[in-house]
KOLSE-935543 format. One record per residue (C-alpha): residue in three letters; chain; x, y, z. Coordinates in pm, whole numbers. Each point is the difference from the previous one (the first is absolute). Last residue first. Layout:
REM KOLSE-935543
> type|mol|X|Y|Z
> ALA|A|X|Y|Z $
...
This chain:
REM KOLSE-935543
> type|mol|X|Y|Z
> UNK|A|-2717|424|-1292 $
> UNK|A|380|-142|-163 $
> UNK|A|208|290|120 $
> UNK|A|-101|-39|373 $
> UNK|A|-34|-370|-16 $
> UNK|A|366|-10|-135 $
> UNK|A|121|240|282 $
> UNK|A|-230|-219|297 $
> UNK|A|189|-282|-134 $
> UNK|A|317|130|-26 $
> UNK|A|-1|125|357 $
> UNK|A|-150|-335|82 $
> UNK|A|312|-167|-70 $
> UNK|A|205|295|178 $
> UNK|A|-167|-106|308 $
> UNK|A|32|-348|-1 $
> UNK|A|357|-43|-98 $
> UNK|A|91|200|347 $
> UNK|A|-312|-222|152 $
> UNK|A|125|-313|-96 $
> UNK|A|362|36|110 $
> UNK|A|-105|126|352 $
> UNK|A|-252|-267|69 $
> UNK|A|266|-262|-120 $
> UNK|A|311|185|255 $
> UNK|A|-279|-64|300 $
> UNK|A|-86|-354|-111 $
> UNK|A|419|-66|0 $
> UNK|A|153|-271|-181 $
> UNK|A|338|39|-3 $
């Protein structure tokens, strides 16, 4: 089941929680 639609989803679920602990790192590293 390879579904573009199910892909988009997937990435930007991980996606936002990566860059939630990016923006926290940057935020206690400056």
């Amino acid at each position: 089941m390879n579904n573009p639609v199910v892909g988009i989803v997937n990435a930007t679920l991980f996606s936002i929680p990566l860059w939630g602990i990016i923006y926290f790192g940057v935020s206690i590293f400056i």
